[in-house]
N, C-alpha and C positions, 0 to 999 in steps of 0.2 A: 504494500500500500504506500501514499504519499503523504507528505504534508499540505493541510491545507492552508491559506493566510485569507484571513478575513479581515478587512478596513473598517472602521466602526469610525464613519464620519457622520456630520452634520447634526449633531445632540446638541444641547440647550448647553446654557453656561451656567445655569443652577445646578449641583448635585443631585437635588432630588430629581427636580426635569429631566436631568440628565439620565440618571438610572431608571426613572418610567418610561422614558425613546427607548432607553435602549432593549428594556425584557420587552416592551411592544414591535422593536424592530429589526432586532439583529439576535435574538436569542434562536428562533426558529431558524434563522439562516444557521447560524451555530452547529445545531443539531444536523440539517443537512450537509453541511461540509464535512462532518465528523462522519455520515454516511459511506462516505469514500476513500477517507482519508483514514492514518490511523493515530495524527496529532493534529492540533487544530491549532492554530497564532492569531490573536486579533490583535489589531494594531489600533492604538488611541495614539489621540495627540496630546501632545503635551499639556497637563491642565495642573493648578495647585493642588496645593494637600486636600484640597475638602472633597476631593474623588476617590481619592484612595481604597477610601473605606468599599463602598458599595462596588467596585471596580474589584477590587481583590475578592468580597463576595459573591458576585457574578462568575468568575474565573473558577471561582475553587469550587461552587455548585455544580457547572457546567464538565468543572473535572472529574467531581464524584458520579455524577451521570452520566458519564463516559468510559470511566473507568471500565477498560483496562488501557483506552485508549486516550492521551492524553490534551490537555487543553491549558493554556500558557497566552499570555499577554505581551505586548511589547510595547513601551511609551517613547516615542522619540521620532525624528524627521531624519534619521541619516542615514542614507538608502546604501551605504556602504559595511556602516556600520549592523543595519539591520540585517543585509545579506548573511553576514559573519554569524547573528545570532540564529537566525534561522538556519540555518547549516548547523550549529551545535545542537538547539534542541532536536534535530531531525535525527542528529546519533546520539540523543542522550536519554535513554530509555527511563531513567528516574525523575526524571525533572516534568511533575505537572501540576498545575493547580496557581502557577508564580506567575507575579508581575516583574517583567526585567525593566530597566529604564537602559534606554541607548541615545547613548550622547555622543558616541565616536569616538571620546577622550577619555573615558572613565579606563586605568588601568595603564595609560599609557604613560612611560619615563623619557624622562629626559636628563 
């Protein structure tokens, strides 16, 4: 099987808003990507802390409902850096239920 990547745009800038768009609009899609696939990535964009919450309990729901197949989030704009992460989860058979944050820079020395 593959991985799938699901976009999770155009939600409200309230939390709650934002969490009612999203179980009305992108939860079902969820479940049919996971049909195919046998990890799922939705991609958010960047928002403050007050998403965390319901963001991380969406993921970790949609993981335990999947389970044995896995489902993972990814927060960030950088298509280089996001490639990288999705390659990892795609061979990392333990890792599901998490929100990664990708910023391109996090981990890198100088």
């Amino acid at each position: 099987m593959a991985q799938a990547v699901l976009p999770v745009e155009g939600l409200p800038g309230s939390p709650l808003d934002a969490a009612a768009a999203f179980h009305v609009r992108f939860v079902e899609q969820a479940r049919t990507a996971l049909g195919d696939a046998d990890n799922l990535v939705l991609i958010f964009a960047p928002a403050d802390h007050t998403h965390r919450g319901w963001r991380l309990a969406a993921v970790q729901e949609l993981a335990r409902e999947a389970a044995p197949k896995r489902v993972n989030a990814a927060v960030g704009t950088d298509q280089a850096a996001m490639a990288e992460l999705f390659a990892y989860l795609d061979a990392a058979p333990g890792v599901t239920g998490q929100i990664l944050a990708v910023d391109g820079k996090s981990g890198e020395t100088r």
